[in-house]
N, C-alpha and C positions, 0 to 999 in steps of 0.2 A: 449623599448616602444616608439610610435610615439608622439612626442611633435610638437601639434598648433605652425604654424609661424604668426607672424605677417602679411600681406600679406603688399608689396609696395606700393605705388599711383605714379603714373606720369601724367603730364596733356597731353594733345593730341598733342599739338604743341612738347614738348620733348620728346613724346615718337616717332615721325614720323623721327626728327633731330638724336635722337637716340635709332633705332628700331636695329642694333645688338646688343649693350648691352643688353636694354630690354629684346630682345629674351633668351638670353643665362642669364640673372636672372632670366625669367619664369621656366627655368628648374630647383632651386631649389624650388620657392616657387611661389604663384602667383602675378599675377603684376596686378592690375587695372587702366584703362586708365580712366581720368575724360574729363569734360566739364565742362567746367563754374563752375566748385570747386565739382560737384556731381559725383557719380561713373556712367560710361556710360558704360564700357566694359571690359573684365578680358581676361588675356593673360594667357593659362597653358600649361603645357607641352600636349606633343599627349598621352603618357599613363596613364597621367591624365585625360586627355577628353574619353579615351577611358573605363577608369574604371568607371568615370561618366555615359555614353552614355552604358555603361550594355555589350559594347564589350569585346574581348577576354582579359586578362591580360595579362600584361607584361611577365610572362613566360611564355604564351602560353594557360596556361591554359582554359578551358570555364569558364564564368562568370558564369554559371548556376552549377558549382560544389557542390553547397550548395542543390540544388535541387536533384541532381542525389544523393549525401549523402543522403538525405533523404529518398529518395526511396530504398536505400543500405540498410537503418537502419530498415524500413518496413520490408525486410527478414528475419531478424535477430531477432526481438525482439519478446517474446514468448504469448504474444497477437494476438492472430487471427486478419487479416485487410482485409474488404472488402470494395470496392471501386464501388460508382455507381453513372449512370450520371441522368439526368433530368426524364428521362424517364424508371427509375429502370433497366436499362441495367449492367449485370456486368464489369466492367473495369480491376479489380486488385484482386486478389486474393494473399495471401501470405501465406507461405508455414504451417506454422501455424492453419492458418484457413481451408488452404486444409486436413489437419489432423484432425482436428474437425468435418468439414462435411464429412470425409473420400471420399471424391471427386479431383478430379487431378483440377488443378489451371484450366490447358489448357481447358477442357472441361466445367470448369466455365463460363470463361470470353466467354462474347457476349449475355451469357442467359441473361433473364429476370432473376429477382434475386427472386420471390415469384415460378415462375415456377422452378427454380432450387433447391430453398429450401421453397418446398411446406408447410411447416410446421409454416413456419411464416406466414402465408395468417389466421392462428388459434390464432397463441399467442396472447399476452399481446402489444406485440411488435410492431405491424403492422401498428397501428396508430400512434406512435412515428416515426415511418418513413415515414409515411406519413404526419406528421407534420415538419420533418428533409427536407423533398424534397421540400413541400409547401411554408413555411413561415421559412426556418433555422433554425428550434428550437433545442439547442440544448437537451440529454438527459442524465444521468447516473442514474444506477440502475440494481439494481439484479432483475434477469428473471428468470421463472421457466420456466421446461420442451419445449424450444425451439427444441432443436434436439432430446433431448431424455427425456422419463420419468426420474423423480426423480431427472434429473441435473440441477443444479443454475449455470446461467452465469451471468456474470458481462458486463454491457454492457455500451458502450459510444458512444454517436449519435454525430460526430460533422459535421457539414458545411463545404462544398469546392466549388470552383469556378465553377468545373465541376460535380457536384450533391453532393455527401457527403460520408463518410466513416461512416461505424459500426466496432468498434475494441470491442472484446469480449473473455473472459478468464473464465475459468472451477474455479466457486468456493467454490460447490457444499462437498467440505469437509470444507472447514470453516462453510459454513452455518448449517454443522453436529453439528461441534463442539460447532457451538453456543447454537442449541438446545439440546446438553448436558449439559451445561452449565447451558441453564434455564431451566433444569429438574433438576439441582445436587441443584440450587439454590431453587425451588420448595420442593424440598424433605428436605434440611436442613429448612427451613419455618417451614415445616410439623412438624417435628420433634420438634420443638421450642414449638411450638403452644400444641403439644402430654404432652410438660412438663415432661416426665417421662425419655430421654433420655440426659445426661449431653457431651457436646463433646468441644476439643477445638484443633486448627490450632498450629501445634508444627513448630520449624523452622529445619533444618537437624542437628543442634548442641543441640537440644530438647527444646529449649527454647518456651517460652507460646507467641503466637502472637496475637490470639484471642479465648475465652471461652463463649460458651452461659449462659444464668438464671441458667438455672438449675444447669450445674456444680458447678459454684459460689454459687449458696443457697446449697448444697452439702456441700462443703468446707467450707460455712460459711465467706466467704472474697466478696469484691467485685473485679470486672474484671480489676481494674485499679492496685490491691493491685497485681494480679499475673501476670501481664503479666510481659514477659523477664524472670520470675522465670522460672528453670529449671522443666520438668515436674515430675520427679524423688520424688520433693522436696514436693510434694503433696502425696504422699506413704510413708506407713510406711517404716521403715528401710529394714526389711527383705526382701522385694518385690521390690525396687531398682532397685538392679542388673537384676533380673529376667525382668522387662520393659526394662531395656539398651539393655540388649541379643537381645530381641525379638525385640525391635527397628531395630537394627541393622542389624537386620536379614531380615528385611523389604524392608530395603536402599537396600540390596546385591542383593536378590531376585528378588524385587517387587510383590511379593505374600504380599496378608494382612495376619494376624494373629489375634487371640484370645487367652487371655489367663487372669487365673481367678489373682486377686489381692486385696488390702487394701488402700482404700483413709482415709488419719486421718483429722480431721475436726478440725476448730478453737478453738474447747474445746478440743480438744486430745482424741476424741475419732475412733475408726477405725472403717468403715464400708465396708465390702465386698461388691466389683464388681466384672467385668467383663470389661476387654480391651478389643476393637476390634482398631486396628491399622491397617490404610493402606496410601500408599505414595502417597504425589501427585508430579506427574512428570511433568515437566516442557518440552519445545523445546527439551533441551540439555542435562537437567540433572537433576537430583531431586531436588524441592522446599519443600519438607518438610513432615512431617505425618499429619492427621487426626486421632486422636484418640476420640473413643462412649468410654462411661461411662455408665452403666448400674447398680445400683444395685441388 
């Protein structure tokens, strides 16, 4: 790691009596010549001036390497990027996005960017880049139906020197999964509100994570007395094994089940249901069952 030097001072009159030393100590570090005790002028090496001054580096390389990396990373990264200047012209297309419009880069770049993807001159979108080109605003945010019905893209307006970039990514199945999401959550409400159906969130080891009203008034306990309790332990004896089977048999499958049984209550007394058991799966791997209680 590079470690700050102290930089030297010499005054003008020593540095002129002795400007080959001086010389040959600018090249480790820098030297600054004074006037009348104030810093007037600084002596550094030429590769240091030139790393300064935005010239080539010491091994040759261009200073602008960090630029061309960037442009290198544009290809690569699985974000559509298009590029356009003052006047909605296309500049850059990356291979990404040429897949998205199903269009070739080459025949992109030069259009007009609304004549070449006519379908934005309709979106949602059209004023955000018209606001992106105007005044640099920047944007994010999920878009519908840009290129095609029924797809959500994700989209990011940001500013550049030479007009501004749109980078935008297909995300059109999260946005599913959400509105399953708040339909499963919708329907378990429902279900709450019906009162009639008792259900609780098992973990893959069967343990009780969470139980609605009704089960709990069922069982006669409140929701804090069962959780972590195994669910087994809510069944009579003989009906047990028969929920582990069918648990288990859930996890392997991923088929839900039914299957009739005996929930005994805080008095000890047994009341016939109905299991419906099904898993909820996770990314990778199973997160656990939902099991309906039904008498």
């Amino acid at each position: 790691m590079a470690v700050a030097q102290e930089p030297q001072r010499v005054s003008a009159a020593d540095f002129i009596r002795g400007f080959a030393n001086w010389r040959m100590q600018s090249a480790r570090k820098p030297v600054f010549v004074t006037h009348h005790g104030k810093d007037a002028h600084v002596l550094i090496s030429l590769d240091d001036y030139r790393r300064l001054d935005g010239e080539h580096e010491a091994d040759g390389a261009p200073a602008n390497k960090l630029r061309d990396s960037l442009a290198g990373l544009a290809e690569w990264i699985r974000d559509g990027v298009i590029v356009i200047d003052r006047q909605w012209r296309i500049l850059s297309v990356n291979p990404a996005a040429s897949d998205m419009v199903e269009r070739a880069a080459a025949a992109l770049i030069g259009e007009n960017l609304v004549s070449a993807l006519p379908q934005l001159g309709e979106s949602l979108l059209f004023q955000r880049i018209i606001r992106l080109i105007d005044h640099r605003e920047r944007f994010s945010g999920d878009v519908p139906g840009i290129l095609r019905p029924r797809q959500w893209l994700h989209v990011d307006l940001a500013p550049l020197p030479v007009g501004g970039a749109i980078l935008f990514r297909d995300v059109s199945e999260a946005m599913e999964r959400m509105a399953a999401g708040d339909m499963r959550l919708a329907l378990a409400t429902a279900i709450d509100v019906d009162g009639g159906v008792g259900h609780a969130r098992l973990s893959v080891r069967e343990a009780i994570e969470t139980a609605n009203d009704t089960l709990t008034t069922m069982v006669g306990v409140d929701a804090a007395a069962i959780r972590r309790v195994r669910f087994t332990a809510l069944l009579v004896a003989g009906q047990r094994a028969a929920f582990s089977e069918a648990l288990e048999t859930v996890f392997r499958s991923g088929k839900p089940m039914r299957i009739p049984s005996q929930i005994v209550t805080r008095e000890g007394v047994a009341l016939d249901v109905t299991l419906s058991i099904a898993e909820v799966r996770g990314p990778y791997t199973s997160d656990g069952a939902v099991v309906l209680v039904t008498r």
